[in-house]
ROFI-68764 format. One record per residue (C-alpha): x, y, z; residue in three letters; residue number from 1. Coordinates in steps of 0.2 Angstrom, whole numbers. Last residue first. Example, Ala and Ser with C-alpha at 12.3 -4.5 7.8 and 13.67 -1.06 7.14 Angstrom:
<recs>
+-------+-------+-------+-----+-----+
|  east | north |    up |  aa |   i |
+-------+-------+-------+-----+-----+
|    68 |    -5 |    36 | SER |   2 |
|    62 |   -22 |    39 | ALA |   1 |
+-------+-------+-------+-----+-----+
</recs>
This chain:
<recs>
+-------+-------+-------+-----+-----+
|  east | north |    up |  aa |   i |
+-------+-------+-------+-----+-----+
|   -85 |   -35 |   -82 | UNK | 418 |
|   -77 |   -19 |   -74 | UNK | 417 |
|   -89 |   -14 |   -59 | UNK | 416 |
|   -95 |     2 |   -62 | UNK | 415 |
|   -90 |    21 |   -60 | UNK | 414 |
|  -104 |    33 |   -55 | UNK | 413 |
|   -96 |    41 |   -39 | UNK | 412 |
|   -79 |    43 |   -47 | UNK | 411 |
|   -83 |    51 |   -63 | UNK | 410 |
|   -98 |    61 |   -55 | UNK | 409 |
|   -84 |    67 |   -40 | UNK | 408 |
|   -97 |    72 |   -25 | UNK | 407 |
|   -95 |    53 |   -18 | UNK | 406 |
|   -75 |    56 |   -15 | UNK | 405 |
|   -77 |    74 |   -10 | UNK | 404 |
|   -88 |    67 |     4 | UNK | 403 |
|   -76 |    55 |    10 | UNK | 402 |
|   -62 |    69 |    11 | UNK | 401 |
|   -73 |    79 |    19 | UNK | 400 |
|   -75 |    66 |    36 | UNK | 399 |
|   -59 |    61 |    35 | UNK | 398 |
|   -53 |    78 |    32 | UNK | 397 |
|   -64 |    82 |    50 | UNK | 396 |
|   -55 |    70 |    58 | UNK | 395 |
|   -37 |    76 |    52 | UNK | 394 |
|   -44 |    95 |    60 | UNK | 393 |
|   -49 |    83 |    76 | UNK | 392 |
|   -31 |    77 |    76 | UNK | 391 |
|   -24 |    93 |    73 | UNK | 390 |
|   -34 |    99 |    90 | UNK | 389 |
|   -28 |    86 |   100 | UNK | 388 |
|    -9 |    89 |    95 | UNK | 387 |
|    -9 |   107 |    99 | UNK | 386 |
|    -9 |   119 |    87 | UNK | 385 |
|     5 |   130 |    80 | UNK | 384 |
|    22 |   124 |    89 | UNK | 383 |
|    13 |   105 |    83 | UNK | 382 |
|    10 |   109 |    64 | UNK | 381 |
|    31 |   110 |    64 | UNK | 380 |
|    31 |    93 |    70 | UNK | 379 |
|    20 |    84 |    60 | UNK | 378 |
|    23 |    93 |    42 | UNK | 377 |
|    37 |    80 |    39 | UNK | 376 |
|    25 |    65 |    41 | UNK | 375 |
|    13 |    75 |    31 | UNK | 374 |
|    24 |    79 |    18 | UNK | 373 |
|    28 |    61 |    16 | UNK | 372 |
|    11 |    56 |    17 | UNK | 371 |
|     5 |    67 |     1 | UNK | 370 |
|    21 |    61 |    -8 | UNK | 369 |
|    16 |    43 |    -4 | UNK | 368 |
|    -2 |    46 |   -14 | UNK | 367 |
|     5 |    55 |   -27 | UNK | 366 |
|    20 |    45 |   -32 | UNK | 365 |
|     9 |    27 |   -31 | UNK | 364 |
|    -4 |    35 |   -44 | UNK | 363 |
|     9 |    41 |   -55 | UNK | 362 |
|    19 |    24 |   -53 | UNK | 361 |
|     1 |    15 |   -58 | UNK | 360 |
|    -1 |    23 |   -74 | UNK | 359 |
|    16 |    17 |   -79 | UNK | 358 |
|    13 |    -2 |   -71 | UNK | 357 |
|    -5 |    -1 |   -82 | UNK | 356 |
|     3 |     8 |   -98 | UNK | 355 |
|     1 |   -10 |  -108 | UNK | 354 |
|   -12 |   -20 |   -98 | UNK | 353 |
|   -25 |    -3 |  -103 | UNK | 352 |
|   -33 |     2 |   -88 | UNK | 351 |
|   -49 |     2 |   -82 | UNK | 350 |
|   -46 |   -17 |   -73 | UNK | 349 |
|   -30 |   -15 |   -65 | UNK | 348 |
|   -37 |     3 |   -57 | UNK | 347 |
|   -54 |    -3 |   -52 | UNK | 346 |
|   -47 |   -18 |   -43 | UNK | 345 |
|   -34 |    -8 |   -34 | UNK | 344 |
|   -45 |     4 |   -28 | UNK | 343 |
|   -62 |    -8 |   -22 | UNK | 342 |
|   -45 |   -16 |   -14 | UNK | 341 |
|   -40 |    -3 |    -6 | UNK | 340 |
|   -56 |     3 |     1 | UNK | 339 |
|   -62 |   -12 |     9 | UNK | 338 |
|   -45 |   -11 |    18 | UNK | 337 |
|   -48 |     5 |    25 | UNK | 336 |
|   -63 |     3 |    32 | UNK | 335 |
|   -57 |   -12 |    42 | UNK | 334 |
|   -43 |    -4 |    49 | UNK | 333 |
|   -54 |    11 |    56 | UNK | 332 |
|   -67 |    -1 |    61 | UNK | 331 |
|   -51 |   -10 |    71 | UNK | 330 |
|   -42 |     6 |    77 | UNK | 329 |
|   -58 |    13 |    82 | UNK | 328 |
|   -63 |    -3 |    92 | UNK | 327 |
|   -46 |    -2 |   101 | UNK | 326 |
|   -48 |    15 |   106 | UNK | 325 |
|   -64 |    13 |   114 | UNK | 324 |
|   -58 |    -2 |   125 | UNK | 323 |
|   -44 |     8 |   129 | UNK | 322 |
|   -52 |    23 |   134 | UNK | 321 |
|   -54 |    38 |   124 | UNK | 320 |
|   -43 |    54 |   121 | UNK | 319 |
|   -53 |    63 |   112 | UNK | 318 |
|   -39 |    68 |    99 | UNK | 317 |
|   -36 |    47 |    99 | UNK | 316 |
|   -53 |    41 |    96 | UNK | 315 |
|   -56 |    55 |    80 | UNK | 314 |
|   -42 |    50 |    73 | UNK | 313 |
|   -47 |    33 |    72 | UNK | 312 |
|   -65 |    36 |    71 | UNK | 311 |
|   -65 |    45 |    55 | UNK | 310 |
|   -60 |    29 |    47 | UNK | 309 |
|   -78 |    23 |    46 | UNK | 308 |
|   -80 |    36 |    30 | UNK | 307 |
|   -69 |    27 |    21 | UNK | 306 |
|   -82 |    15 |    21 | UNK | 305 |
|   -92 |    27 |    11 | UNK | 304 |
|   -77 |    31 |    -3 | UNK | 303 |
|   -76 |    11 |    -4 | UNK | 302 |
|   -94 |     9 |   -10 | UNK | 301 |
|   -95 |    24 |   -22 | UNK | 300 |
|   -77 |    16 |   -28 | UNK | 299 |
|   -84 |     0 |   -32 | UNK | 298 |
|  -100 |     5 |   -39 | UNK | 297 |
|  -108 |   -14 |   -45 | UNK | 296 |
|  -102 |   -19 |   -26 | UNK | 295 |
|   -93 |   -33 |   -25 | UNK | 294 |
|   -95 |   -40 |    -7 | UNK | 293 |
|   -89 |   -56 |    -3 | UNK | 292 |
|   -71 |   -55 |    -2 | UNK | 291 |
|   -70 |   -36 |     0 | UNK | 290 |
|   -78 |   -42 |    18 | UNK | 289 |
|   -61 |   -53 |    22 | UNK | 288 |
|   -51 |   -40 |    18 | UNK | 287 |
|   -60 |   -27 |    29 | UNK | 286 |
|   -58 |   -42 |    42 | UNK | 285 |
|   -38 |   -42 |    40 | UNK | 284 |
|   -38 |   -24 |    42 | UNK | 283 |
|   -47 |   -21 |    57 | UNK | 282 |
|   -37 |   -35 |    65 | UNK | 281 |
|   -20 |   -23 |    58 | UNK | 280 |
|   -29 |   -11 |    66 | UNK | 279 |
|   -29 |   -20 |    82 | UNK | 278 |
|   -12 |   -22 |    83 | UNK | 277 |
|    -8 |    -2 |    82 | UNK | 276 |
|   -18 |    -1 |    96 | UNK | 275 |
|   -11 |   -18 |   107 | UNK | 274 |
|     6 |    -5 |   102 | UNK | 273 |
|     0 |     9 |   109 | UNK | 272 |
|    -7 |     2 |   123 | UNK | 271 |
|    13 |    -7 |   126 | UNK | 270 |
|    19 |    13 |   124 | UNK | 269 |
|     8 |    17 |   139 | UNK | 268 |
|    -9 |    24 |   143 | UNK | 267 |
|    -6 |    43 |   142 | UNK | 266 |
|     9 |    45 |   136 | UNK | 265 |
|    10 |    32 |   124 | UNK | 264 |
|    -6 |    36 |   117 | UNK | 263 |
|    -2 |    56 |   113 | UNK | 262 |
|    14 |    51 |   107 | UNK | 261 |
|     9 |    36 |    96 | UNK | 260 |
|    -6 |    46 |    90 | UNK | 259 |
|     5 |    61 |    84 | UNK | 258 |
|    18 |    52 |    75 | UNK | 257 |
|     6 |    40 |    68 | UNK | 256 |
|    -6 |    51 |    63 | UNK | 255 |
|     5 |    66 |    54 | UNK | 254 |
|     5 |    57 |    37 | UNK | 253 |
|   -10 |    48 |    36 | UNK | 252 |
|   -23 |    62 |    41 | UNK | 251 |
|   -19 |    80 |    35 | UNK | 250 |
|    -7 |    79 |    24 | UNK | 249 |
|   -10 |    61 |    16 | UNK | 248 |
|   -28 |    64 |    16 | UNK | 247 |
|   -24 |    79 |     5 | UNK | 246 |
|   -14 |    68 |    -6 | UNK | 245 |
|   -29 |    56 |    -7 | UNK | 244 |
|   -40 |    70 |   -15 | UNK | 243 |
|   -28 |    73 |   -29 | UNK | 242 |
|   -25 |    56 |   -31 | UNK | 241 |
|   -45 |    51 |   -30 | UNK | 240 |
|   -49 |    66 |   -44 | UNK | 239 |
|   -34 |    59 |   -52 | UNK | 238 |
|   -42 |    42 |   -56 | UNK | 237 |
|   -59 |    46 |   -57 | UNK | 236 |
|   -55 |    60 |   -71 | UNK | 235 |
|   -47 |    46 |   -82 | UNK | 234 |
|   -38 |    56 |   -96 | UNK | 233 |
|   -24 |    62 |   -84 | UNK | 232 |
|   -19 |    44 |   -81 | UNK | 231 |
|   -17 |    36 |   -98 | UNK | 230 |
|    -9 |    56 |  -104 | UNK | 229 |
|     3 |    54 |   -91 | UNK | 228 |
|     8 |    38 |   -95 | UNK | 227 |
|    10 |    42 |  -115 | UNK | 226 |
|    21 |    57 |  -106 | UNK | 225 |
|    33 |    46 |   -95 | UNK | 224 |
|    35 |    34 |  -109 | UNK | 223 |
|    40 |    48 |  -123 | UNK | 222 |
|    51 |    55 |  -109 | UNK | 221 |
|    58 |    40 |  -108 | UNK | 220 |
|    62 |    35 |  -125 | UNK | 219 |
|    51 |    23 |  -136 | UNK | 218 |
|    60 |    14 |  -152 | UNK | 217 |
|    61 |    -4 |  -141 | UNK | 216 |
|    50 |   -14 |  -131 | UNK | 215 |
|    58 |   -26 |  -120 | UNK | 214 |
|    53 |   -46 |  -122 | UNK | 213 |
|    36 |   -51 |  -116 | UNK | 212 |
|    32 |   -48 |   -98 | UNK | 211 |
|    18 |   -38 |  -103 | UNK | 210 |
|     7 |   -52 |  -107 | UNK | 209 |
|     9 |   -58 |  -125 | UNK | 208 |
|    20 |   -74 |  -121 | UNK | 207 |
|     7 |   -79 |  -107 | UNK | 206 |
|    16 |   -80 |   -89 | UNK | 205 |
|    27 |   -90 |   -81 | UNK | 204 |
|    31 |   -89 |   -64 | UNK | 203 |
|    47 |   -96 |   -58 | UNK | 202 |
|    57 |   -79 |   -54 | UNK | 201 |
|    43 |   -73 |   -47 | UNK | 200 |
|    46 |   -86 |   -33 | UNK | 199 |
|    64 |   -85 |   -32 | UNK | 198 |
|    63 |   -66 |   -30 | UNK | 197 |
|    52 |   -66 |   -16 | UNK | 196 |
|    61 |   -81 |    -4 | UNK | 195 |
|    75 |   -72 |    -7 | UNK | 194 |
|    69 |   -55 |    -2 | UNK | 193 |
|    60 |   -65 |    14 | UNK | 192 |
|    81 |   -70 |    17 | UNK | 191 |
|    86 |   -51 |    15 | UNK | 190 |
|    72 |   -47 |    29 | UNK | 189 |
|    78 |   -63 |    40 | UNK | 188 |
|    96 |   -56 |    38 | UNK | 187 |
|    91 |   -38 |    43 | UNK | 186 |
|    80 |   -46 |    58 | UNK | 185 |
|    94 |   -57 |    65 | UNK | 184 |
|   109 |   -42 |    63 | UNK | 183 |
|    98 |   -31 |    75 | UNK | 182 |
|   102 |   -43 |    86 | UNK | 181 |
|    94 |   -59 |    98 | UNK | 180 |
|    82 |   -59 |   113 | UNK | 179 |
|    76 |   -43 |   111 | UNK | 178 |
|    81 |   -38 |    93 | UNK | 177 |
|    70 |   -55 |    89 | UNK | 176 |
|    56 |   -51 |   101 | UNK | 175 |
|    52 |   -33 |    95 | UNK | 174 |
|    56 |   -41 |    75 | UNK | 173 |
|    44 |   -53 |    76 | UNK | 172 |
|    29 |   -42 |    87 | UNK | 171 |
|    33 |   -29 |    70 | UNK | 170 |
|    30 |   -41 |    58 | UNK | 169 |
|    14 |   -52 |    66 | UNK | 168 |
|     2 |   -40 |    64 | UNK | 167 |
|     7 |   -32 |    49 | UNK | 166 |
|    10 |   -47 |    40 | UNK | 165 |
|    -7 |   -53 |    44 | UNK | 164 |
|   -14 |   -35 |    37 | UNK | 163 |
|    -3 |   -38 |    19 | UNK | 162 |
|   -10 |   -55 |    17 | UNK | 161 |
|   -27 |   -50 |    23 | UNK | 160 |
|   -25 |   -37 |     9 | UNK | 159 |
|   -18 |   -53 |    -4 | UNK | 158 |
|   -34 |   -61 |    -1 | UNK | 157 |
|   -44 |   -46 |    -6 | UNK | 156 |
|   -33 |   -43 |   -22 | UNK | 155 |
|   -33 |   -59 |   -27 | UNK | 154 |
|   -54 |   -60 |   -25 | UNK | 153 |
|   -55 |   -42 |   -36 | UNK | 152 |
|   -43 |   -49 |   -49 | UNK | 151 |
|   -51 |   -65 |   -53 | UNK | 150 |
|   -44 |   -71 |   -67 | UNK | 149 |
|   -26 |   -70 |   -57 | UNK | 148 |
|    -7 |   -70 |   -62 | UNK | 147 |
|    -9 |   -59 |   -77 | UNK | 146 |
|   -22 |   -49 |   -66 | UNK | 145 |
|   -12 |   -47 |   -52 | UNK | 144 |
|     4 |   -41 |   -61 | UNK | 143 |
|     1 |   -25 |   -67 | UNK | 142 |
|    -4 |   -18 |   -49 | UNK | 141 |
|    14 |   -26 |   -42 | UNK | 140 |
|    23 |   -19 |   -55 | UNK | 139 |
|    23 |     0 |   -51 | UNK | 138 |
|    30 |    -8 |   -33 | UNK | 137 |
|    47 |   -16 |   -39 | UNK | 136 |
|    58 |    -4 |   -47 | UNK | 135 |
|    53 |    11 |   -34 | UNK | 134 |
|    57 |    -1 |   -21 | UNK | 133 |
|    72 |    -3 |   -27 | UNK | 132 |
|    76 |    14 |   -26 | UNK | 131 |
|    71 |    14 |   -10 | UNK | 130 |
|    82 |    -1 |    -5 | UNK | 129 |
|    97 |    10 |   -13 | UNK | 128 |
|    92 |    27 |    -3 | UNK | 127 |
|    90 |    13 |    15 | UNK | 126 |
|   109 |     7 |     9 | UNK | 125 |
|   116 |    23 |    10 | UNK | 124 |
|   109 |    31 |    24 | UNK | 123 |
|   115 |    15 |    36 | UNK | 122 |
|   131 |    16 |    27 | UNK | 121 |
|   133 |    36 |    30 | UNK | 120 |
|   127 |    31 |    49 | UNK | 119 |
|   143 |    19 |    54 | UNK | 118 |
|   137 |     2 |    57 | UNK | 117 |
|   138 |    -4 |    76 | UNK | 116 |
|   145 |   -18 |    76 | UNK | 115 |
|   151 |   -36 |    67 | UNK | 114 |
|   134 |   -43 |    66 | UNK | 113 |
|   126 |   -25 |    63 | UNK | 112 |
|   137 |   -22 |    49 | UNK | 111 |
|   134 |   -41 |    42 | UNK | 110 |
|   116 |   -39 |    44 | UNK | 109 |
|   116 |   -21 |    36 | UNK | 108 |
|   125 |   -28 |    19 | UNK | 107 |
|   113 |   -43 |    19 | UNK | 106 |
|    97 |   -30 |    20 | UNK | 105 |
|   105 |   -20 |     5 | UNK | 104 |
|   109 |   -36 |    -7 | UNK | 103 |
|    93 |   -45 |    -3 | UNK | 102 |
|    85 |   -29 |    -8 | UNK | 101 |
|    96 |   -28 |   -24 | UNK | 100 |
|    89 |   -47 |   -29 | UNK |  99 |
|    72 |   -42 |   -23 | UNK |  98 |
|    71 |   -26 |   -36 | UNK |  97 |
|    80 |   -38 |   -50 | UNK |  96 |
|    65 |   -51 |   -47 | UNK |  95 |
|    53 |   -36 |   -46 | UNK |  94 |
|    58 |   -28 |   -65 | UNK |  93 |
|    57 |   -46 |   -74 | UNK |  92 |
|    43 |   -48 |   -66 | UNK |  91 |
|    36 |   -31 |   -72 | UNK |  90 |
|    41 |   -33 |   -89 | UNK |  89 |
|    54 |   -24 |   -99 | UNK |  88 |
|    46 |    -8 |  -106 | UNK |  87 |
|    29 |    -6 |   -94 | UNK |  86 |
|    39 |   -11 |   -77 | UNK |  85 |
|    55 |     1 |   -85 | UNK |  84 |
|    41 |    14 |   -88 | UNK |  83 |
|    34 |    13 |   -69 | UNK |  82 |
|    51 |    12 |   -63 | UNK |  81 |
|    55 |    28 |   -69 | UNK |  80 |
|    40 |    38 |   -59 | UNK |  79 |
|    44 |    30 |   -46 | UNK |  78 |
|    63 |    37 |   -48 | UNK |  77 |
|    60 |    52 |   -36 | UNK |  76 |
|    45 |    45 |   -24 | UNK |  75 |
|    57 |    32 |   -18 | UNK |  74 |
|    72 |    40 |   -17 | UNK |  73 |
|    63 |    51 |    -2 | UNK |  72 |
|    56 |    38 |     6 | UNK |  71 |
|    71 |    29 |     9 | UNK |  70 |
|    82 |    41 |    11 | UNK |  69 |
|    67 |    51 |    25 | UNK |  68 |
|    67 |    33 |    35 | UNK |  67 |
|    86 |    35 |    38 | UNK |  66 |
|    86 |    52 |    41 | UNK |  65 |
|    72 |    51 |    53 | UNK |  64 |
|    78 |    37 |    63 | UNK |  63 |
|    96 |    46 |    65 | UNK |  62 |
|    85 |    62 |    72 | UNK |  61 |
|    76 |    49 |    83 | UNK |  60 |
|    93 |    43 |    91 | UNK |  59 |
|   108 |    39 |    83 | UNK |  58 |
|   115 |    20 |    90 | UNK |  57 |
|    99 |    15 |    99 | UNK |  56 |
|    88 |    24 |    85 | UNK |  55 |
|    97 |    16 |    72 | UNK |  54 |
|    90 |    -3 |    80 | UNK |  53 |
|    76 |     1 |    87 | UNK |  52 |
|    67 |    12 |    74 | UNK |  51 |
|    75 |     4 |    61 | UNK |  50 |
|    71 |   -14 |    67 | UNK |  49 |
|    53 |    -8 |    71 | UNK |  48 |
|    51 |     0 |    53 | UNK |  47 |
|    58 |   -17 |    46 | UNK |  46 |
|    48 |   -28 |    54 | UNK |  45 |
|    34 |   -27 |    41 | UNK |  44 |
|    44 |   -25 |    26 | UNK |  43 |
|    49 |   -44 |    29 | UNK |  42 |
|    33 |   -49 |    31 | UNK |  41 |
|    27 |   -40 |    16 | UNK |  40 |
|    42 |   -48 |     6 | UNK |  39 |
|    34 |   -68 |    14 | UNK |  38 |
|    17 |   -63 |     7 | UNK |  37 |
|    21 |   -55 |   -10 | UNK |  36 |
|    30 |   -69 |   -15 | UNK |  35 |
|    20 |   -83 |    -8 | UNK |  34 |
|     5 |   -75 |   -17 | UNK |  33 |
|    13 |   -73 |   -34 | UNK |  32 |
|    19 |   -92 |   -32 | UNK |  31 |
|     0 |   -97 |   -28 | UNK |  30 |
|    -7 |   -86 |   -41 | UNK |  29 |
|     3 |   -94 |   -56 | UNK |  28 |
|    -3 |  -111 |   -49 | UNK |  27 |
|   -17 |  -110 |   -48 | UNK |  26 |
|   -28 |  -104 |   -31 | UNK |  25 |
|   -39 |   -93 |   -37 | UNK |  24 |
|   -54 |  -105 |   -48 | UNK |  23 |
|   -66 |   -91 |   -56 | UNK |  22 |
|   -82 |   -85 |   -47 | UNK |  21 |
|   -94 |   -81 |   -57 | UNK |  20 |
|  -103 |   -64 |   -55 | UNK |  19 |
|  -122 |   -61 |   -61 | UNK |  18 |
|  -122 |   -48 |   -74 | UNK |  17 |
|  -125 |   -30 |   -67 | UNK |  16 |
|  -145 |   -22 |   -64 | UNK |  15 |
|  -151 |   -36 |   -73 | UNK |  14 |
|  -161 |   -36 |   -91 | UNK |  13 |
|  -180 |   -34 |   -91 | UNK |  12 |
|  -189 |   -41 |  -104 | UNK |  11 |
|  -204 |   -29 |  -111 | UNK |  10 |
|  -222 |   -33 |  -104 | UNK |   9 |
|  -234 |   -42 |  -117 | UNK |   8 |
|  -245 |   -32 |  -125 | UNK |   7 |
|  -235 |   -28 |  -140 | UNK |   6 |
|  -232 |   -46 |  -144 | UNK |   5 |
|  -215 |   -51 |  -146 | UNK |   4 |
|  -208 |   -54 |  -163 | UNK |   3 |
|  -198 |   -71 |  -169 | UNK |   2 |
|  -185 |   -70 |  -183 | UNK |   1 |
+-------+-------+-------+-----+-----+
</recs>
C-alpha cells in the first residue's frame, strides 16, 4: 500500500470524465438512421398536402377536422403505445406502425387518383395514422441507445436529420401537388413508410434488449401505473413536462396560426414560407452545435438556449423586417434544437431501458396536449386580444418559461449521464 506525504498537495479529480467518442456510423445506427430520415421526410410534406390538398376540397374547417383526428387519437392511446413498446418491443411496435401508415397513405393516393375523396374517409384514415403514430413514437426514444453507443452524437445527427427533412418536405410536396396530384405526395409518404418499416425490420439488436420476446403476467393498468411511478419519481422530468405544456399554450401552439397570418398579410404568404425555411436552417445548425458541445448540465445548458427562442415570437408581434424575421426564425431554430437533444439524451440515459418507451409516452402526451390546446385556444384568444399582443404574452412565456427551467434544483443540477 503506498501513503502520500502530508505535505504534499491532495490529487485533484476532473470536473466530469473526459468524453470518448465512440464509432456511430455501424451498422445497427445506419439502418435506424435511414428509417427515421426517409419517415421524417414523408411527415414533413404531409401538413402541406393536407393543407392543400383537403383544404381545396373543404376549406380550413375541413383542414382542421382532419389535422384535430390525428392529433386527437394520438394523445388518447399514447399512453398505450408506451406499454405495448415496453411489453413487445419497440421495433417490433414501429414496423407494425409503418405497415398501417403505408396502408392509410396508400388508401388516400388511390382516392385522390381516382377523385375527390369523400370527407368521412379523409377523417378516418388521418384517426388510424394517429393511432399509429401513437404505436410508433414511445419507441423511438428507447430505441436510440440500443442502436447507438453514443446516444448524445445519434441524437444530434438525427435533429439535422429531422431539420433537413423539414426544409426540404414541404417545398417537395408545394411542387409536387403543383405540377402533379395530391395522389403523388400520399403515395410518396406510404412509399417513405416502406422504406421505414423494411429498415427496422432488418435490425438486430441484442437478445436482452427490449426487443426480446413479449412479457407476460403484467396487465395494463399495472404497466400504465409502474410507468407512472418511473416518471413521477424523477422531479426533473415532470417539472419540464409541466413547464412545457404551458409553453405549448402559450407559445407552440397558437404560433403558427397566428405568425402565418400576421406574416402573410403583411409581407406575403412566399415571406412566410422563406420564414418558416429559415427555422428549419436554425435547426439544422442547433444540431450541428449539440454535436460538439456536451455540457456536464445538459438541461441547465438547453433551458438557456431556450432562452434565444424569445426572438421568434417576439420578431413577428413587432412586426420586423425581413431580414430581422429571418435571423429570429434561424436563432430561434437553433435554440430549439440544442434543447431537444440535451432532452432526449437526458431522458434515454436516466432511465431504466425497461419502462424507457412507457416513461417516454407520458412525457410525449404532455408535451403535444399542451400544443394541442394551444392550437385550439388560437382562435378564441384572438376575440379577446389582438394577435400582436398574444405574441408578446408568448414572448414573455419564453422568457419565464426558461427561467422556471433554471429555478428547478432537480433540473438545474442534473449531470451528464457517464
Amino acid at each position: 500500500m503506498t501513503t502520500q506525504h502530508p505535505d504534499a498537495p491532495a490529487p485533484t479529480a476532473p470536473a466530469h470524465p473526459p468524453v470518448r467518442r465512440l464509432p456511430l456510423w455501424d451498422r445497427r445506427f445506419t439502418l435506424y438512421f435511414t428509417a427515421r430520415a426517409v419517415s421524417l421526410l414523408g411527415d414533413a410534406m404531409m401538413p402541406v398536402a393536407a393543407a392543400l390538398a383537403v383544404g381545396a376540397l373543404y376549406g380550413v374547417t375541413g383542414v382542421g377536422l382532419v389535422l384535430g383526428a390525428w392529433t386527437g387519437t394520438f394523445v388518447l392511446l399514447v399512453l398505450v403505445g408506451g406499454v405495448l413498446a415496453d411489453r413487445f418491443g419497440a421495433r417490433r411496435m414501429m414496423v407494425g406502425a409503418d405497415l398501417v401508415r403505408v396502408a392509410t397513405q396508400g388508401v388516400l393516393a388511390v382516392a385522390f387518383f381516382a377523385g375527390s375523396p369523400p370527407f368521412w374517409l379523409l377523417l378516418s384514415m388521418a384517426a388510424v395514422a394517429g393511432a399509429a403514430v401513437a404505436m410508433f413514437l414511445p419507441g423511438v426514444n428507447g430505441m436510440v441507445p440500443l442502436v447507438a453507443r453514443d446516444p448524445h452524437r445519434a441524437n444530434a445527427t438525427l435533429k439535422v436529420a429531422d431539420a433537413l427533412a423539414h426544409l426540404l418536405g414541404p417545398a417537395c410536396a408545394g411542387l409536387l401537388i403543383a405540377l402533379t396530384d395530391a395522389g403523388t405526395v400520399y403515395a410518396l409518404d406510404a412509399a417513405t413508410f416502406l422504406v421505414s418499416a423494411g429498415c427496422l425490420a432488418l435490425l438486430r439488436l441484442a437478445p436482452a434488449a427490449p426487443d426480446s420476446p413479449p412479457r407476460t403476467g403484467s396487465s395494463l393498468r399495472r404497466d400504465l401505473r409502474r410507468g407512472w411511478r418511473e416518471f413521477r419519481a424523477r422531479t426533473w422530468m415532470w417539472a419540464v413536462i409541466l413547464i412545457w405544456v404551458v409553453h405549448g399554450v402559450l407559445v407552440f401552439g397558437p404560433l403558427v396560426p397566428l405568425a402565418s397570418a400576421l406574416v402573410g398579410a403583411r409581407l406575403g404568404p412566399d415571406a412566410y414560407g422563406l420564414a418558416v425555411s429559415f427555422l428549419g436552417v436554425g435547426t439544422v445548425l442547433g444540431g450541428l452545435v449539440a454535436l460538439r458541445i456536451r455540457p456536464a448540465r445538459p438541461l441547465a445548458a438547453g433551458a438557456a438556449a431556450m432562452v434565444l427562442y424569445t426572438a421568434l415570437p417576439l420578431s413577428v408581434a413587432l412586426d420586423a423586417g425581413l431580414p430581422l424575421l429571418l435571423t429570429a426564425h434561424a436563432t430561434a431554430g437553433a435554440a430549439l434544437a440544442f434543447w431537444s437533444v440535451m432532452w432526449a439524451t437526458s431522458v434515454q440515459t436516466h432511465t431504466p431501458p425497461e419502462v424507457l418507451n412507457r416513461v417516454s409516452a407520458y412525457e410525449l402526451a404532455g408535451s403535444v396536449s399542451g400544443i394541442s390546446a394551444g392550437q385550439i385556444l388560437a382562435g378564441p384568444a384572438t376575440g379577446l386580444t389582438t394577435p400582436h399582443h398574444f405574441l408578446l404574452l408568448s414572448a414573455a412565456t419564453c422568457v419565464a418559461a426558461s427561467a422556471a427551467l433554471l429555478a428547478v434544483p432537480a433540473i438545474r443540477t442534473l449531470r451528464r449521464a457517464a
